[in-house]
C-alpha positions in Angstrom: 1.4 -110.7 -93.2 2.4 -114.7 -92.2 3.2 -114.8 -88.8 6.5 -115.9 -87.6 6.5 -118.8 -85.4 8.2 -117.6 -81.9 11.2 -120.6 -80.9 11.7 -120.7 -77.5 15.1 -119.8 -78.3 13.7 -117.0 -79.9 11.8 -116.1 -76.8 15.0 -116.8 -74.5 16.9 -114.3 -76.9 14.6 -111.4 -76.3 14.0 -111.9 -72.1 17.7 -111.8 -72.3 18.0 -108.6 -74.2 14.9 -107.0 -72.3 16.9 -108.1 -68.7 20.1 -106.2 -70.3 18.5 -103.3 -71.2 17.1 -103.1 -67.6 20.1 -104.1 -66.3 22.0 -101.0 -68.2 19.1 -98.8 -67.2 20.1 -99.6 -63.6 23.5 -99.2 -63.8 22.6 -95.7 -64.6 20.6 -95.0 -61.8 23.2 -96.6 -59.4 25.0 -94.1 -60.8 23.2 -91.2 -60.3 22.7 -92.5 -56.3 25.8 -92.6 -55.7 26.1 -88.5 -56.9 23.5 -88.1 -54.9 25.1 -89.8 -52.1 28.1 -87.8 -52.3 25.9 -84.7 -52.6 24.4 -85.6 -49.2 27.7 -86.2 -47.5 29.0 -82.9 -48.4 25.7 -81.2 -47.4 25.8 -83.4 -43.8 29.4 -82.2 -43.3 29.2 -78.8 -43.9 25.9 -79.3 -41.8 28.1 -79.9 -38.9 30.4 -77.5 -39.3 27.5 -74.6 -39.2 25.9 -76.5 -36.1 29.6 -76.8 -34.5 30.0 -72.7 -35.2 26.2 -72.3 -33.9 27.2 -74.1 -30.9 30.7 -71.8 -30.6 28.6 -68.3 -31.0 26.0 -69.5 -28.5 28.5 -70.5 -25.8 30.1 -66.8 -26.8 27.0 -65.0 -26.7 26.0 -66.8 -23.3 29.6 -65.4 -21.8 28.5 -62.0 -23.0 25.6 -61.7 -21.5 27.0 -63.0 -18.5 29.7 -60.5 -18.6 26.5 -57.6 -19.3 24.7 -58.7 -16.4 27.3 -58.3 -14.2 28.3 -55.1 -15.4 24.7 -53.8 -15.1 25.0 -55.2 -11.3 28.1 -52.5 -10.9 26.4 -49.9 -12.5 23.2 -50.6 -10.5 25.5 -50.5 -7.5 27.3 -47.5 -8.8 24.2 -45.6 -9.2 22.5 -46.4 -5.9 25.9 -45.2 -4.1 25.1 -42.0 -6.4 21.9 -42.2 -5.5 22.3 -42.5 -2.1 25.2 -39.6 -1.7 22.7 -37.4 -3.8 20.0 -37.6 -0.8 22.1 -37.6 2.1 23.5 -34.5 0.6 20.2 -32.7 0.4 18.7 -34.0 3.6 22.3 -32.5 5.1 21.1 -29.1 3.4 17.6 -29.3 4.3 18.8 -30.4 8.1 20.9 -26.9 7.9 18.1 -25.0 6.7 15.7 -26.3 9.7 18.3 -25.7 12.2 18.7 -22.1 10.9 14.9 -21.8 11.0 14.6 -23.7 14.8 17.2 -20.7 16.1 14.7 -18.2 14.1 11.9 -19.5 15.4 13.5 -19.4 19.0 14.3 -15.8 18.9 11.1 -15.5 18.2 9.8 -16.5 21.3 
């Protein structure tokens, strides 16, 4: 096979058809950036709305337990007053009971 003699014309010709291919093959993957681009915008701004209702149900949570503690306090208080009228009402019994037993105890002598 004769070998053909490469012009730089010839030469010129395909650098120029190589750069267009590359060129074309670029364009492509501009294109598929900019999708993935978009993509990524739509993932950041739904993003921020999950953090934004994060944020809303953490505030709302915070408020509940707030409003649970302070309930508990009542409670607490609630139960100590039970608590409290529960033993003065036995010590009253048992404060009968000794009396009745002193005047026994008196006769007694």
């Amino acid at each position: 096979m004769p070998k053909k003699k490469i012009t730089i014309d010839d030469l010129a010709l395909m650098v120029g058809k190589g750069f267009a291919s590359m060129d074309e093959r670029f364009n492509k993957m501009d294109k598929r950036f900019d999708k993935v681009e978009n993509r990524l915008d739509k993932v950041e701004d739904r993003l921020g709305s999950v953090e934004d209702r994060l944020d809303n149900l953490e505030s709302k949570f915070e408020e509940m337990m707030e409003e649970l503690n302070y309930i508990k306090a009542e409670l607490n208080k609630g139960v100590d007053i039970f608590s409290y009228k529960s033993l003065e009402f036995r010590v009253e019994k048992l404060e009968e009971k000794l009396k009745k037993y002193e005047k026994l105890v008196a006769k007694k002598v």
